[in-house]
C-alpha positions in Angstrom: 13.2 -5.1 8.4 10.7 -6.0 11.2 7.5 -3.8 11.9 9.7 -3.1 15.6 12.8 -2.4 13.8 10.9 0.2 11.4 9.4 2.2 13.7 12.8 2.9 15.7 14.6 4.0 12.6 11.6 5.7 11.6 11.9 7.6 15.2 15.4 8.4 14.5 14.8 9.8 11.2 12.3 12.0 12.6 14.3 13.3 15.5 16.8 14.2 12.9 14.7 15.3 10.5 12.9 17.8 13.4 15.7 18.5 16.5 13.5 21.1 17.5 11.0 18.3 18.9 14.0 15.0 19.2 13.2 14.9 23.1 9.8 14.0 22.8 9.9 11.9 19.7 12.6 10.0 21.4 10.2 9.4 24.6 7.1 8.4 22.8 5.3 5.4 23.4 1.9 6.3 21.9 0.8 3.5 19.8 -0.2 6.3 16.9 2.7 8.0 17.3 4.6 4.5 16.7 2.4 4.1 13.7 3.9 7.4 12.1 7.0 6.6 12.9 6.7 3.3 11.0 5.0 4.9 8.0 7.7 7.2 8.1 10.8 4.7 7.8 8.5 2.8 5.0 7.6 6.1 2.9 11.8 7.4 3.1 12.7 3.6 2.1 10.3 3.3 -1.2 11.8 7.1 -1.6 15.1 6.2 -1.9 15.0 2.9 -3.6 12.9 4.8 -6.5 15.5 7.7 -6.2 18.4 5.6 -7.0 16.6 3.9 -9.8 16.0 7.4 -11.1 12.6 5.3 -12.0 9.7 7.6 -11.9 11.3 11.5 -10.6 7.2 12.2 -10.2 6.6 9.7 -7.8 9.6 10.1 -5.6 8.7 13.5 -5.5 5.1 12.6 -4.7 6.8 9.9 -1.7 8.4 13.6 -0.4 5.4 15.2 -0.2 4.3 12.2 1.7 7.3 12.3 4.3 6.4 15.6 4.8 3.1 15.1 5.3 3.8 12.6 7.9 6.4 14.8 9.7 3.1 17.4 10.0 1.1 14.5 11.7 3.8 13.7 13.5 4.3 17.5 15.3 0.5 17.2 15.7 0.3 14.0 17.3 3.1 14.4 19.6 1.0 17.7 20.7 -2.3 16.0 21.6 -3.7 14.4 23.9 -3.5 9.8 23.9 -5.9 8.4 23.0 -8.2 7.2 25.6 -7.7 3.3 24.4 -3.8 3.3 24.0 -3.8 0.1 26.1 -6.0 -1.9 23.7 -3.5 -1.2 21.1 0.1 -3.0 21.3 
């Protein structure tokens, strides 16, 4: 999957994943908020492919913590302010 393909699943996940805020992750454009998304989509896909390997149950519990964890950054950084170099960033 491509680093652009990523972050748009990764945005849908999310707005599913937290309805309450879908609007606004649907309408981001900040390059940090892309980057979440993108870690997002990459942290539910190494998840999953453990999950249905029934590999390691400790680490795709520890990659659900780490979803979550993103979702939290995720409400905060669609709450703050951009960043004052967005531009420099594509």
């Amino acid at each position: 999957m491509t680093r652009s393909n990523r972050r748009e699943a990764g945005r849908r996940r999310l707005a599913m994943r937290l309805p309450q805020m879908r609007t606004l992750i649907m309408q981001a454009r900040d390059p940090w908020q892309l980057e979440l998304f993108e870690a997002y989509q990459m942290a539910v896909e190494a998840r999953d492919r453990l999950g249905r390997r029934r590999f390691n149950l400790k680490l795709v519990r520890e990659y659900d913590e780490t979803c979550v964890e993103i979702e939290q950054h995720v409400i905060g950084a669609i709450h703050a302010p951009p960043h004052p170099n967005d531009s420099l960033i594509p």
